[in-house]
N, C-alpha and C positions, 0 to 999 in steps of 0.2 A: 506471430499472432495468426490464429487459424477463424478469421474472418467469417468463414463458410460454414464452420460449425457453430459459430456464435453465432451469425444468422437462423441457423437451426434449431438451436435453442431457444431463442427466443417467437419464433415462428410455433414454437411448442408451447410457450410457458403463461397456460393457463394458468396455473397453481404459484401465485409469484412469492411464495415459499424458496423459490430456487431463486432467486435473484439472486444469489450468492455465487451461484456457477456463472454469472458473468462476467464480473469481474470489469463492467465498464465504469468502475470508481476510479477505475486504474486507466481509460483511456485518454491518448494524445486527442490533438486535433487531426490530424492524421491519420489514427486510428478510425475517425467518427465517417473523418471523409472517404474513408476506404471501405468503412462496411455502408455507406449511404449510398456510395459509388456500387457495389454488389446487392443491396436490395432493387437498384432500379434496373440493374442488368436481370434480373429476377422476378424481374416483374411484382418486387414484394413488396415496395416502399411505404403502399398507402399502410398494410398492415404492420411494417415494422413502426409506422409512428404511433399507430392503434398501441402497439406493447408498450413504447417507450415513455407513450403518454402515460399510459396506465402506473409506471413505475415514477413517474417522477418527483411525485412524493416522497421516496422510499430511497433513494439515492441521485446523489446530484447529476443530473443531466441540463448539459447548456442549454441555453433557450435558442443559441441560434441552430443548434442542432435539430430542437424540433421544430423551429420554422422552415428549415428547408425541406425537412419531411413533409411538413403541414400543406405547403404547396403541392406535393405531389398530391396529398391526400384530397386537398379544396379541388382542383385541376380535375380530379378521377371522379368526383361527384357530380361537376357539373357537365362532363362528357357525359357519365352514363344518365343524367336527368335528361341529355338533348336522347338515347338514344329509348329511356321508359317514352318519352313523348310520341317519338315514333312506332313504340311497340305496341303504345294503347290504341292507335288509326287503326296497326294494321290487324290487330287483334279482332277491335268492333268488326275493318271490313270481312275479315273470312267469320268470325262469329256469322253477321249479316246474310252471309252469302251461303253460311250454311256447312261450313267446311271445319270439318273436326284437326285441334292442331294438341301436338307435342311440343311442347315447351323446351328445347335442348341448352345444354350448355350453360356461355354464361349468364346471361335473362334468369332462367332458373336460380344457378347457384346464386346470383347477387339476391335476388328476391326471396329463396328457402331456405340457406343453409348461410351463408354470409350476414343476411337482413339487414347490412347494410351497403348503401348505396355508392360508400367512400371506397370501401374497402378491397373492390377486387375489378379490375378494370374488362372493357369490354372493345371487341374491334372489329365487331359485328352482332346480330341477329340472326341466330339458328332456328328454326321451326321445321319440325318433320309433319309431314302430311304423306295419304296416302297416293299412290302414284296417278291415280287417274283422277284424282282432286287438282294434280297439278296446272293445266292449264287453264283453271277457271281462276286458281293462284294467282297466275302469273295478269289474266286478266286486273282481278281485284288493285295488284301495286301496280300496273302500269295507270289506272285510274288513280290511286291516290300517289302521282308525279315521279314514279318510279320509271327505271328503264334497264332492261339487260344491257351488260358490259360486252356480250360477245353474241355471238351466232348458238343458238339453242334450238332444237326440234324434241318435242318430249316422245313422237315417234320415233326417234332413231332409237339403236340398239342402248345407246349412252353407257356399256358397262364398265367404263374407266370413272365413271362422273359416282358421288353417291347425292350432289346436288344439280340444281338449276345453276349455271353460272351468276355469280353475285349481281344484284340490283341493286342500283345506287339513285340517289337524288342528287341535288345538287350541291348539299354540303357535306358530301364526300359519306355518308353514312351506306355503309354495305347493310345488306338481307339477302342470307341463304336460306331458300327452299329445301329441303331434302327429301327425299321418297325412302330412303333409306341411308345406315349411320356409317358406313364403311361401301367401296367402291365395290361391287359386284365381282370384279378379277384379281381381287388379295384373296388371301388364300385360308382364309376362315367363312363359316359354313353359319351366316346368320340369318335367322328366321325372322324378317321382319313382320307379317304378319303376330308371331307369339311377341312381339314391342308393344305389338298394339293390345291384345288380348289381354296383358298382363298393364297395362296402363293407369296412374291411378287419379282419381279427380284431385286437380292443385288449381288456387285460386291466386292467378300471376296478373299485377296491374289489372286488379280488379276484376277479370273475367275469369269465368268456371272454362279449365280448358286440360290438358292434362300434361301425365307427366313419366317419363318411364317408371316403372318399379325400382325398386330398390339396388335389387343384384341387376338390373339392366343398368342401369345410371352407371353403379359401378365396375362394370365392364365396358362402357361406351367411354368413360371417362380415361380408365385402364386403358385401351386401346389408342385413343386419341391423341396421348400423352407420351408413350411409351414405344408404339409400333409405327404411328404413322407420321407421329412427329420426333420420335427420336430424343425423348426428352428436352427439347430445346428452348421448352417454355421453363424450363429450371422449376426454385423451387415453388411457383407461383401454381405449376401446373399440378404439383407433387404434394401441396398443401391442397389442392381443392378436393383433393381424394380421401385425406387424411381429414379433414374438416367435414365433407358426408359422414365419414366412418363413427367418429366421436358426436354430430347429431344423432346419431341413429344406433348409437352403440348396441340396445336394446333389442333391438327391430332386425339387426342383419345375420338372417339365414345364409353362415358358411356352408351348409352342407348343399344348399341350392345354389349359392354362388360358384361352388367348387363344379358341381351338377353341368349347369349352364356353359360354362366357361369351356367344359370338356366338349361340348354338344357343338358348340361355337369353332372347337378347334384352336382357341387362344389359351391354353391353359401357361404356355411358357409368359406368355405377354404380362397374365396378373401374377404367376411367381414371381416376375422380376420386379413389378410395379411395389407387390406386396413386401419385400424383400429393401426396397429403396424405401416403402414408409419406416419398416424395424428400422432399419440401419441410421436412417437420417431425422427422422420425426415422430423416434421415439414411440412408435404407434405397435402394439402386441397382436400379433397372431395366431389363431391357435394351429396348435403343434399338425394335427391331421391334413391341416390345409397343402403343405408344400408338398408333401410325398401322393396328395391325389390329385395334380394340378401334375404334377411332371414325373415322370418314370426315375430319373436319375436327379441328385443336388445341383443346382446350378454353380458350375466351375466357377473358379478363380478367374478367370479370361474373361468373361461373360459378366460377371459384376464390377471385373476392372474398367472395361470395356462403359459400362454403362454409369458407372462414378464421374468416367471423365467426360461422358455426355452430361451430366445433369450436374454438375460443376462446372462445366462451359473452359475448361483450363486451353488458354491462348487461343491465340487466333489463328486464322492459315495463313500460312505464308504467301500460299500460290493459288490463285481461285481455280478448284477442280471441283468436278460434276464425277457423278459414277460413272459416267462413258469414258472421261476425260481419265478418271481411273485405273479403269481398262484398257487404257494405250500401255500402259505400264509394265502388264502380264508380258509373260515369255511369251507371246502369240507370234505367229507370222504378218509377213507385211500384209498378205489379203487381208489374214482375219482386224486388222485395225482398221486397212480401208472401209469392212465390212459394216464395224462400230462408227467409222466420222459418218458414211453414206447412212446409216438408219436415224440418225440424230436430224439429216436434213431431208432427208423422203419420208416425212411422215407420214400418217394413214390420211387419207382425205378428211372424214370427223375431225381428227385432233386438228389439222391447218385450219378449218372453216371456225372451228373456237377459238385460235390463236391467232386469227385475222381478220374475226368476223365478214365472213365470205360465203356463204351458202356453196354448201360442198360437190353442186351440181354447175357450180357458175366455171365458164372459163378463165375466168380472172383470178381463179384461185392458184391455175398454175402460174400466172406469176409471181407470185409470191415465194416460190421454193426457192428460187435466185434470191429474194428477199430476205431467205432465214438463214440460208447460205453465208450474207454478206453479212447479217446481224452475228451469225454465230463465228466465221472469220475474226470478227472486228473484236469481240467480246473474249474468245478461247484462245485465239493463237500462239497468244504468249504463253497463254499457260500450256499449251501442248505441246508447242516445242520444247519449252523447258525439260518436259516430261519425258520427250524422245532423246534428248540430248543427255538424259540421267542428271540435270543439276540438282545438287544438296535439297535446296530449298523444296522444291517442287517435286521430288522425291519421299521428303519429309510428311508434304502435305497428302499427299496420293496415300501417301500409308496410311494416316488417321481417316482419310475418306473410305479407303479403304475395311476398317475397321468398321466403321460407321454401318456400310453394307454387310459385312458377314454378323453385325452384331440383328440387323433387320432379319434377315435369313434364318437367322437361329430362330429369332421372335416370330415368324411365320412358321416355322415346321411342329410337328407333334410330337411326342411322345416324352 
C-alpha cells in the first residue's frame, strides 16, 4: 500500500468523483493507522480529516478514525485562535504607531486562501516591514510584553539574518519581524523594495494591511519550501502552493511569474517546486513555463533527489551536519581541522546571537570554549564514526550529502 500517494490524492480530491481511486473501502485498521501516522508527519492531518469528513457519507469510514483526526483538527484551531488573538494587538499596535505591514506566510494563507482556521497550522507570526520601520517594531512588542530571544542591533550589517531574531512572550508564542523574505547572502538577487511596490491591499484579522502580489506570494512560498527548507515541511508545505494556485487559477500571470523568478535568479527553485505540484498534487502547468525557468530538463538525479526529501523516507542513522559531511571528502587532515576549527570560531555577530552577548563585550570569548564543549558533547560520536568510515554513518553523510548538492543545484542559474 503506497500510503504517500493516497495521501496525495486525497489532499487533491476536490472533485469527490474520484473516491473510487481510493480504495479506503478496502482499508485495515493498520492501514488507517499508517496513513494517520504520515498526515501528521506532514503536517496534513487537520486537512486529511477535512477530506475524510467530507467523504463519509459516501463510503464507510470508522468513527474512531475521524475522531483521532478530529483532535488534531480541534487542537490546530484552538492554537491558531491563541495566535489571531495575538496577531490582532500586534496588528492595532504598528497600525497605531504608523507602520505599514506585509502580512507573510502562515497568518495569510489561514486567513486568504485556507479560510479556515482548523485547517493549516501555524508555529509562528511572520510580518515584513520596511527596514528602517524596524526599531520602532521592535519597540511597539516589547510594550505589548514581548522580548528578543537573543542579541539583535538593527545597525549591524545582519546579512545572514532576513529577520529580527523571534520575540516571544510568555506562552511560548514566537513573532518574526522581517525587512526582507530571504537572507541577504543566498544567492538570488531579490528586490525588496519591487515586494513593496507591487503589494496588494488584504484585510487580515480585521485590519486594512497588505499582502505580497500574486507571483510574489508564489515565489516567496516557492523558495521557502523548497531551497531554504529543503522540502521538509512535506506535503503540508507543497499543498499551500498548490492551494494559492487553484484560488487564483484565473488571476496567475505565468509569463510574469516566469519573468520575476529569472530576475530573482530562482528560476531552478520554482522548476522543481512546479514539477513536485505536476508530479504529486496533480496541479497542470503550462508547457512554456519549464524551458523559460531553466536552460536544460531537470535530470533524473535532481527529482530523485527531491521525491526523497518531500517524502521524508527513513531516518538518519547518524546525526550529521554539512560540516560533519565534509569530514568525509577525500580531503587532507588540514583541510578537516580546517572545517571542525570554523564550526567553532565563529564570526563575532553570529556568537553574540547564539549567546546573547553583545559582540563588543569580553565575555563573549568565553563562550568559544562553550561551543567548543557543546559541539564535543553533541558531534563526537557522529564524527568519529564518520573518520573511522562506519556503515551507518557513512550511510547517513551520503543522504546529507545529497541534501547539499541538491541545495547547490537550487541556487545556481541557468
Amino acid at each position: 500500500m503506497d500510503y504517500f500517494l493516497t495521501l496525495c490524492k486525497l489532499l487533491t480530491a476536490q472533485n469527490q468523483d474520484r473516491i473510487q481511486d481510493f480504495h479506503l473501502q478496502n482499508f485495515t485498521d493498520a492501514d488507517w493507522a499508517a496513513l494517520i501516522d504520515l498526515s501528521r508527519i506532514h503536517r496534513a492531518a487537520p486537512i486529511l480529516y477535512d477530506r475524510l469528513n467530507a467523504l463519509k457519507d459516501q463510503i464507510l469510514i470508522q468513527e474512531s478514525v475521524l475522531e483521532a483526526l478530529r483532535q488534531d483538527y480541534l487542537l490546530n484551531a484552538a492554537r491558531n485562535t491563541i495566535f489571531f488573538h495575538e496577531g490582532e494587538s500586534i496588528l492595532a499596535k504598528l497600525s497605531a504607531s504608523g507602520i505599514p505591514v506585509i502580512v507573510l506566510k502562515g497568518l495569510y494563507l489561514v486567513e486568504e486562501v485556507y479560510q479556515n482556521a482548523a485547517l493549516r497550522s501555524m508555529s509562528d507570526l511572520d510580518f515584513l516591514l520596511k527596514k528602517n520601520d524596524i526599531p520602532r517594531a521592535i519597540t511597539c512588542l516589547e510594550e505589548l510584553g514581548y522580548h528578543g530571544t537573543t542579541y539583535f542591533n538593527p545597525e549591524d550589517e545582519n546579512g545572514d539574518l532576513k529577520h529580527v531574531p523571534p520575540f516571544i512572550k510568555g506562552d511560548g508564542l514566537f513573532i518574526e519581524i522581517h525587512w526582507t523574505i530571504l537572507e541577504e547572502n543566498e544567492p538570488f538577487d531579490i528586490d525588496t523594495g519591487g515586494l513593496w511596490e507591487r503589494a496588494q491591499p488584504a484585510k487580515i484579522l480585521g485590519f486594512d494591511v497588505l499582502s505580497l502580489s500574486l507571483e510574489d506570494l508564489l515565489l516567496h512560498l516557492s523558495i521557502h519550501f523548497t531551497y531554504q527548507h529543503q522540502m521538509i515541511y512535506g506535503l503540508r508545505g507543497l499543498h499551500d502552493i498548490a492551494l494559492v494556485l487553484e484560488r487564483n487559477n484565473d488571476r496567475v500571470n505565468w509569463r510574469n511569474l516566469v519573468v520575476r523568478a529569472n530576475e530573482w535568479g530562482c528560476g531552478r527553485v520554482i522548476s522543481l517546486t512546479l514539477h513536485m505540484l505536476e508530479e504529486f498534487l496533480s496541479l497542470p502547468v503550462p508547457d512554456f513555463v519549464y524551458s523559460e525557468l531553466t536552460q536544460q530538463p531537470l535530470t533524473e538525479q535532481i527529482l530523485s533527489q527531491a521525491r526523497v526529501q518531500l517524502m521524508k523516507k527513513g531516518d538518519f542513522a547518524v546525526k550529521v551536519t554539512p560540516d560533519l559531511a565534509n569530514l568525509s571528502n577525500d580531503i587532507s587532515a588540514l583541510e578537516k581541522l580546517k572545517i571542525i576549527f570554523s564550526r567553532i570560531a565563529l564570526p563575532k555577530p553570529t556568537m553574540a546571537r547564539l549567546y546573547n552577548v553583545e559582540p563588543g563585550s569580553l565575555k563573549l570569548y568565553f563562550y568559544y570554549p562553550v561551543r567548543f564543549y557543546q559541539l564535543l558533547k553533541q558531534y563526537a560520536g557522529s564524527a568519529w564514526k564518520i573518520l573511522i568510515k562506519k556503515q551507518d554513518a557513512l550511510s547517513s553523510t551520503s543522504r546529507v550529502q545529497s541534501v547539499i548538492a541538491l541545495k547547490e543545484w537550487l541556487g545556481g542559474r541557468g
